[in-house]
Structure formats: C-alpha cells, structure tokens
C-alpha positions in Angstrom: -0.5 46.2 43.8 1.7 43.6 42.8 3.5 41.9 45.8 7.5 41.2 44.3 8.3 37.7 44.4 11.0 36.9 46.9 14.5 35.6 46.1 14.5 32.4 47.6 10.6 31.5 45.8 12.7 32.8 42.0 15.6 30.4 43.8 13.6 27.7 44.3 11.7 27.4 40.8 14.9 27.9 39.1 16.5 25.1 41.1 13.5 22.6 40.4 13.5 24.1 36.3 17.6 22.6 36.4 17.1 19.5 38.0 14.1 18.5 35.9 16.3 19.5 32.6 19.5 17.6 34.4 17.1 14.5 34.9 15.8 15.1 31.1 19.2 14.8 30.1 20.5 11.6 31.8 17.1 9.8 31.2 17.8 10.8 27.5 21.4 10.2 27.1 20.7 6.8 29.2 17.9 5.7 26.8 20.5 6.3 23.8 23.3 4.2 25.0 20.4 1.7 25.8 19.7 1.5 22.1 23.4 -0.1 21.6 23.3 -3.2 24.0 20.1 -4.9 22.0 19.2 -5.6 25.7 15.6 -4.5 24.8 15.8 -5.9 21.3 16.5 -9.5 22.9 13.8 -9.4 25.3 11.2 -8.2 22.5 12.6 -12.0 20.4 12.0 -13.8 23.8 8.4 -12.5 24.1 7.3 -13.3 20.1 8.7 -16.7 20.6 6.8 -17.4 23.3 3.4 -17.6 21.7 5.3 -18.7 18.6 6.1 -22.2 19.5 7.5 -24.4 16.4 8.2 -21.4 14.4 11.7 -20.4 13.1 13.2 -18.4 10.6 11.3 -15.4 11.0 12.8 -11.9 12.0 11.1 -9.6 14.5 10.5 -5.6 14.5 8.8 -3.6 17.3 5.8 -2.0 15.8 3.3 0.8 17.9 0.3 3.5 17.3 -1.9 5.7 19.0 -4.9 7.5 18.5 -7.0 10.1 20.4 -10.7 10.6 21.4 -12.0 14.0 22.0 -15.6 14.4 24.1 -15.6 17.8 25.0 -12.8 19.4 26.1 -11.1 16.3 27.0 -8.8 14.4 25.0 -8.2 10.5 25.8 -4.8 9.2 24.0 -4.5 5.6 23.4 -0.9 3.6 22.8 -0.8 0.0 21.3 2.3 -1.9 21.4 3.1 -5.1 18.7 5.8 -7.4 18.1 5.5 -8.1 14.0 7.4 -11.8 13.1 7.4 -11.9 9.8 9.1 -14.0 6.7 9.0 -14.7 2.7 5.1 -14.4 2.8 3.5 -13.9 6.0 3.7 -11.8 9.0 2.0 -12.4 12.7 1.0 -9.3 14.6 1.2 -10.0 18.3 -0.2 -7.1 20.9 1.7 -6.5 23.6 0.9 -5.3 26.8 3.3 -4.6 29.8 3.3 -5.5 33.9 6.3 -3.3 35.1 9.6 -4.4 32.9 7.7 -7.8 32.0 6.5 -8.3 28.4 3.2 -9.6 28.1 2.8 -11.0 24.4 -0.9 -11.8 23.6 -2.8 -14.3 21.1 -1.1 -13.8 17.7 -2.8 -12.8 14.4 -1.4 -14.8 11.2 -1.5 -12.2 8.4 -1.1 -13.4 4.4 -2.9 -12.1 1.4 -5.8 -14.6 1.8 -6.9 -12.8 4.6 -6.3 -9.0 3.9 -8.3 -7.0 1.2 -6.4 -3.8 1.8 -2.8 -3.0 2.7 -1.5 0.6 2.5 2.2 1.2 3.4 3.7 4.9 3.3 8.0 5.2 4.1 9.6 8.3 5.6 12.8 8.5 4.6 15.5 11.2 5.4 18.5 11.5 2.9 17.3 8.2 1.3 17.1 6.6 4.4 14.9 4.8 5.9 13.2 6.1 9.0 9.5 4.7 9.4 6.9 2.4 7.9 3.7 3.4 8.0 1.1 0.7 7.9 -3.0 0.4 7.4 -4.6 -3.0 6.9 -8.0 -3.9 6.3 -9.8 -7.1 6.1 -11.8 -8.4 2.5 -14.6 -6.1 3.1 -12.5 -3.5 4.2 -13.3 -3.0 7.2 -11.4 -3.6 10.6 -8.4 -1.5 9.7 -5.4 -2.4 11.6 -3.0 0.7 12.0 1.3 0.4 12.8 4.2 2.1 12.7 7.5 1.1 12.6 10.5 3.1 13.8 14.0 2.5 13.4 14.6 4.4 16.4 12.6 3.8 19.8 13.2 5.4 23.1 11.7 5.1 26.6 10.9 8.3 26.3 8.3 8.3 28.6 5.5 5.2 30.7 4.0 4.7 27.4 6.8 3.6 25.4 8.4 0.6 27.0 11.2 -0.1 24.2 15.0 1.6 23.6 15.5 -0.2 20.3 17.4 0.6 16.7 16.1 -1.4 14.5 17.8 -0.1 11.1 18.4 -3.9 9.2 15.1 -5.1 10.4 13.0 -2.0 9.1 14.8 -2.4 5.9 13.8 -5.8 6.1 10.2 -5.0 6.8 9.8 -2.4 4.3 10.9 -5.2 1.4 8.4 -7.5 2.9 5.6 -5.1 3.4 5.9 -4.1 -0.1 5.7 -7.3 -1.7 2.9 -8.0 0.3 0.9 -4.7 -0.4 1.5 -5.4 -4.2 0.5 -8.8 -4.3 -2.7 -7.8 -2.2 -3.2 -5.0 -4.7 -3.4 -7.2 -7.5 -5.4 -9.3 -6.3 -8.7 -7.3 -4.8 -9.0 -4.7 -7.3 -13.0 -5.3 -7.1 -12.9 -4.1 -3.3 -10.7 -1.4 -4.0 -13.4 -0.2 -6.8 -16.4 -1.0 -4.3 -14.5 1.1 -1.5 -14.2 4.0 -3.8 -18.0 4.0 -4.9 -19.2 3.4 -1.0 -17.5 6.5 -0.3 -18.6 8.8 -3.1 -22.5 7.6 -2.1 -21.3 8.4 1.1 -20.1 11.7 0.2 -23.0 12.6 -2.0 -25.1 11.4 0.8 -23.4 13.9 4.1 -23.1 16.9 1.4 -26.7 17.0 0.1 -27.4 17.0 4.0 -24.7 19.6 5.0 -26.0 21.5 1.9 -29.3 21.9 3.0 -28.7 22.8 6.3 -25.8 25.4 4.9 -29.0 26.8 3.3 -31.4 27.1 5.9 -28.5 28.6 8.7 -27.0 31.1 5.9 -28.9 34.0 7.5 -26.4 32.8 11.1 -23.2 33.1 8.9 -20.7 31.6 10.8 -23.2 28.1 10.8 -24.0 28.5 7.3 -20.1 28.9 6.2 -19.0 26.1 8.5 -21.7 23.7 7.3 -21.2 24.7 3.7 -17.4 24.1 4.2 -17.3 21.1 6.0 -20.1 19.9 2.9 -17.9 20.8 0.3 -14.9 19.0 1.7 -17.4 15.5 1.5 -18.6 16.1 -1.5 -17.0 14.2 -4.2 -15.3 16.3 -6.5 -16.6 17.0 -10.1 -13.2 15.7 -11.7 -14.4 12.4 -9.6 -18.0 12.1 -11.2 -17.8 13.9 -14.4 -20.0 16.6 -13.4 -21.4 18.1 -9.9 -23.4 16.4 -7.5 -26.2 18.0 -5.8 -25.0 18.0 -2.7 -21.9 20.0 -4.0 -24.3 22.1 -5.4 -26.0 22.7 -2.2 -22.9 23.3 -0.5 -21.7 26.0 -3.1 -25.2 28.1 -2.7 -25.5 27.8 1.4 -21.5 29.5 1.2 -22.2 32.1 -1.2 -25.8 33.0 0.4 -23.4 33.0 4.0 -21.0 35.1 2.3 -23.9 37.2 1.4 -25.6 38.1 4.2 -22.4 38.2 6.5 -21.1 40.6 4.1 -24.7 42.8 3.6 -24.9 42.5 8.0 -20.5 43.8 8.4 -21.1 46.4 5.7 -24.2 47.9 7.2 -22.7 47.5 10.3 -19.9 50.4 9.6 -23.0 52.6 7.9 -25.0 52.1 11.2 
C-alpha cells in the first residue's frame, strides 16, 4: 500500500524546485548584464599580456573545449580554457587555468604556417551571423591535434566556465584571420594532406578485413555478427574511394548478410516452434 505523501514534504520540494529556478534566474540574468561591462573581457587582455611581454598590436579572443572519456559506465568530462592573441600572420595559444577569480595564463604557443601541417576551421552562423569558430590544428605530420572553439557569447554558466564575455568584433576578427591562415596552410602541405588520406584508407582496409572476419565467425550469435559487420563497414573505405571494393568491405558485407540470415532462419522458426 502506498503511504500519501504529506502536505508539508509536497510543500517543501515545491519550495526548494522555486528557489532553485529563482537562483537560476538571477545567476542568469546577472551573467548577461555581465557580458556588457567588458569587466571579464579586460581581465582576459591583462592575463595574455602578461606572458606576452614586448608584444603589441595583437587583439585577443577567449577560446575553450571539452572532451569526454567513457570507462564503463562512467563518463569523465574535461574543459580547457585559452586566451588566442593573434595578428596579420600569427596567432599564440595560451592555456589558462584558474585559482578562484584569478587568471592563471600558462607558457604560450607561437602558431604560423611553418609550424602547422593541418588547420581545419568550420563557422556557425545564424541569419548570416556569426556565432562560433570551430578550430582543429595539427602539427607537419599531422599529429598533435589542437582542438578550440570560439564563442561570441560566454557565460558563467556554471564552475567550469570562468568567462561572461561577447566577443562579436573579435570573432569576426578571428574568423578573417583563421581563414587566411587555413588557406595559406592548405596550399602549402598538400603532400601531408594526401599522406593523411592514404594512412587512413590502410587503416581502414586494415580494422575492416579484421571486423570482417570476426563478423563471419560470430554470424551464428547475430547480434555480434551484425554489430561487427556494421561497425566494419563504417571503416572500410568506400568503393567510390578506391575504385573498386576492398576485402575487408567484402568481409563485412558477407558476416551482415550471413547475420541477417540466421537471425532471421532462428525469429522465423521461433513463431513455428
């Protein structure tokens, strides 16, 4: 039997549901007229120049990313905060880590095209206006991949986000730079673009012949075989890629029909049982 919840326990978790939504709201309406002063804005400058000395003339954007590691059932989330300085032809990437409200900026990295072999920049804009830049670098073997966005909005909206900044003109800024930057780098490491595109098609070949295989030998478990033959067929490199199909494609395509198969023979004789 169910035991009915008395009214002061529903009064009680209603009146902690409303103050956490009131809090919610000034936090959030706080954070917005935050974004006006520049306060945040000014103290970012103050932390690039500081490990900066005898530079001038650069502008400055607040730049972040995070990524996430699954083991198991848990899920470990990671945030990275930069300052980007950057002018004509060069930008510096400076990590930034945090003690309370102090900025800590760390060593700075110089980036130019001598010392990138890969730059990939993606824009989100809404209504033809600019919102993020989306930024991946590699070194010249393309590896090390450096990953950023920048937002022209930024809120404290919770411990892991230190800034309230709008950064509207410098984003715009950015994204010119950026650009330029990712087409001179384009132009001038076409080889390790090419090499980076035959490593991963070996690579491909490579997993899918494996996945292929196994596909094969776990058909007669079904669900194994179809997730092995799937996740195989989603390595492979396509035939549009090489000309014609690769073995491991090949592979991939038997161990799902042959899981198909049996699955299919098992649910059908299943209802005749």
């Amino acid at each position: 039997m169910n035991t009915p919840k008395s009214p002061i326990t529903t009064l009680i978790v209603i009146g902690i549901i409303a103050v956490f939504a009131i809090y919610t709201l000034i936090k959030r309406r706080k954070n917005l007229a935050a974004l006006d002063t520049g306060e945040d804005m000014d103290a970012l400058k103050q932390a690039v120049a500081q490990v900066l000395p005898g530079e001038s003339g650069y502008k400055v954007v607040y730049a972040h990313w995070q990524r996430s590691e699954s083991y198991g059932r848990r899920t470990t989330t990671y945030y990275y905060s930069y300052g980007i300085a950057f002018d004509a032809e060069r930008m510096f990437i400076i990590p930034l880590k945090f003690e309370k409200d102090k900025i800590l900026p760390q060593q700075p990295a110089l980036i130019t095209s001598e010392n990138v072999g890969v730059l990939e920049v993606n824009e989100t804009r809404k209504q033809d206006i600019l919102s993020q830049v989306s930024v991946v670098l590699r070194n010249k073997n393309g590896e090390s991949p450096v990953e950023f966005d920048v937002d022209v909005r930024n809120l404290k909206s919770d411990r892991f986000h230190h800034f309230n900044i709008r950064q509207q003109e410098e984003c715009e800024a950015f994204s010119r730079f950026i650009g330029t930057l990712a087409q001179t780098v384009t132009a001038e490491n076409g080889e390790l673009r090419e090499k980076m595109a035959h490593d991963a098609i070996e690579s491909g070949k490579k997993s899918s012949r494996t996945l292929g295989i196994l596909s094969i030998v776990f058909c007669w478990l079904f669900i194994a075989g179809l997730i092995l033959s799937v996740i195989g067929l989603m390595a492979a490199p396509k035939p549009r890629e090489t000309g014609k199909p690769v073995p491991g494609f090949i592979l991939c395509c038997v161990g799902l029909a042959l899981s198909l198969l049996i699955g299919g023979g098992g649910f059908v004789l299943m209802i005749l049982s």
